[in-house]
C-alpha positions as CSV (number, residue, x, y, z in Angstrom):
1,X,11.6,-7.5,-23.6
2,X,8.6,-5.3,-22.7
3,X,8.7,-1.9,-22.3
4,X,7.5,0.2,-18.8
5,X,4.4,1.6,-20.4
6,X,3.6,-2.4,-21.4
7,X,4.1,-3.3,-18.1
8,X,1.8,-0.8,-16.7
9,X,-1.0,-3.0,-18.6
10,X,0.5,-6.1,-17.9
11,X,0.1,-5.0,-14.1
12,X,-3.5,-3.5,-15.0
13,X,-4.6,-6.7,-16.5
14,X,-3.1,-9.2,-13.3
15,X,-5.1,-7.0,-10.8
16,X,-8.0,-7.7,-13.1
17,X,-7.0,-11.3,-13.0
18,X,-7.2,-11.6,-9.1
19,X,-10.7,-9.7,-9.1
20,X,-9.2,-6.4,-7.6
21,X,-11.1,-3.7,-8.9
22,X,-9.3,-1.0,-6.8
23,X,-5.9,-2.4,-8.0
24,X,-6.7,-2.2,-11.3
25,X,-7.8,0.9,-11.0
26,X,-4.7,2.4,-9.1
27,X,-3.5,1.9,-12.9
28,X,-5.7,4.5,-14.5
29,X,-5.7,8.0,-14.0
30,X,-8.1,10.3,-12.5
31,X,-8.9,12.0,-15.3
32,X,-9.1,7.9,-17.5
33,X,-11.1,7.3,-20.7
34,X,-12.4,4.4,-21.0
35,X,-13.3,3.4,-24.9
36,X,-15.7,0.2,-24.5
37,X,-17.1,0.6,-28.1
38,X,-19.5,-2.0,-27.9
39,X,-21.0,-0.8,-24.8
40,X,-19.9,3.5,-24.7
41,X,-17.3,5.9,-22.8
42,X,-17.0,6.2,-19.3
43,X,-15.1,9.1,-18.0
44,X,-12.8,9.6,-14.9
45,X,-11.9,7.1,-12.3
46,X,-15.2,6.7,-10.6
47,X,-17.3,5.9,-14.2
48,X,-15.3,3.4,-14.9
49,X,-15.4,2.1,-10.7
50,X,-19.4,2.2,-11.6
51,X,-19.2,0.4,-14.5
52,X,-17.5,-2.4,-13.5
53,X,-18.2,-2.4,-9.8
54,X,-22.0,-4.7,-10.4
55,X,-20.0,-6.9,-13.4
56,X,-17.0,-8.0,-10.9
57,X,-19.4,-9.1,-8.5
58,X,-21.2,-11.7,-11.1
59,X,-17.8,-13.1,-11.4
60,X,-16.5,-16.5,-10.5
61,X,-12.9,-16.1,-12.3
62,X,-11.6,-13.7,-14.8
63,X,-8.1,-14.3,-17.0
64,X,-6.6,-11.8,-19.5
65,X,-4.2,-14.1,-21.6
66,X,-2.1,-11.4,-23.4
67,X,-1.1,-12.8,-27.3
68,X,0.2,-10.1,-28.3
69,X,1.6,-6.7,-27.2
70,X,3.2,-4.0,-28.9
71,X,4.2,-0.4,-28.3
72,X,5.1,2.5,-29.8
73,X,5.5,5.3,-27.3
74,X,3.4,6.2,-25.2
75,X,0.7,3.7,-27.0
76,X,0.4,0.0,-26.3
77,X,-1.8,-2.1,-27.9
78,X,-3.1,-5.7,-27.1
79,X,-4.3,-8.8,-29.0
80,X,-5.9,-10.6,-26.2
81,X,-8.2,-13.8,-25.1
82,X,-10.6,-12.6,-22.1
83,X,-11.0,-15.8,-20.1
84,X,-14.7,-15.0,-18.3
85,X,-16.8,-17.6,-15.5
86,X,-19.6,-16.2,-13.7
87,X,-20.9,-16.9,-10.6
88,X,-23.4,-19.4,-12.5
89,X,-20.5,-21.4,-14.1
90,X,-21.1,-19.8,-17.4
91,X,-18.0,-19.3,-19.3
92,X,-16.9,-17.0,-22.4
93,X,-13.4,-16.9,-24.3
94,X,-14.1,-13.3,-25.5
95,X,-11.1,-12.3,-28.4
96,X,-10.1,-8.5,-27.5
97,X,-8.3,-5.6,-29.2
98,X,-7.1,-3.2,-26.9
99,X,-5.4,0.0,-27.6
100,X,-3.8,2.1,-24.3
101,X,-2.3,5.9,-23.9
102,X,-0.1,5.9,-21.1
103,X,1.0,9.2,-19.3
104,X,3.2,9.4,-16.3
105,X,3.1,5.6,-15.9
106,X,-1.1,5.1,-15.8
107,X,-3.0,4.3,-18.5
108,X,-5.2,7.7,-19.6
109,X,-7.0,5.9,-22.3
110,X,-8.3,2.5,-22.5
111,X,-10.4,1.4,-25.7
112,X,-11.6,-2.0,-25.8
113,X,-12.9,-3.5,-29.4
114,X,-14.8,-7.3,-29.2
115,X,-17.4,-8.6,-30.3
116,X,-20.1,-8.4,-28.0
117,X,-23.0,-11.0,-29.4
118,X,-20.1,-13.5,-29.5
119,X,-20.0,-13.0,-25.5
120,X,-23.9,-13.2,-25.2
121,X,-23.9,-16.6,-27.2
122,X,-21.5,-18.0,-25.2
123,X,-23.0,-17.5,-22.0
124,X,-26.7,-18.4,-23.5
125,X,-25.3,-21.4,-24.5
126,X,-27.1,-20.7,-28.3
């Protein structure tokens, strides 16, 4: 049985799934961090919109498969499987750690842990 601050991400991650950058951003809250540590922090609502505005347009399909989810308060955390096809047919299976702070049913904090050359290899192809 999942908790509501798990099903705030779960929601998060299905607008994500259906390419809907504005739903998955209803999720966050003005005032959002977003942790990418591979790639750096974007700050407020319309970072993160600029951010990921240019990357959802090279995609053909994106699928978060959740493994794992736990929660302890106002904290959930993630083990996940980022299912990513570009516009090119290029596809990654990018293994994610994500860690969320919920407040007032949005997510305030998002931080993201991967491993980015894994990505970049599998979309070279190397």
């Amino acid at each position: 049985m999942s908790t509501a601050n798990e099903q705030v991400v779960v929601e998060f991650f299905r607008a994500f799934d259906r390419l809907d950058l504005e739903g998955a951003l209803s999720y966050l809250t003005e005032d959002c961090v977003h942790d990418d540590k591979p790639v750096g922090i974007h700050r407020g609502k319309e970072e993160i919109r600029q951010f990921f505005a240019p990357q959802m347009k090279e995609l053909k399909s994106f699928r978060a498969e959740l493994k794992e989810t736990l929660s302890v308060g106002n904290l959930v955390m993630n083990e996940r499987v980022d299912w990513i096809e570009l516009q090119g047919g290029k596809k990654a299976a990018l293994p994610v750690m994500g860690a969320f702070e919920i407040r007032a049913g949005k997510v305030a904090v998002w931080r993201d842990y991967y491993d980015m050359s894994s990505f970049h290899k599998q979309i070279s192809g190397s």
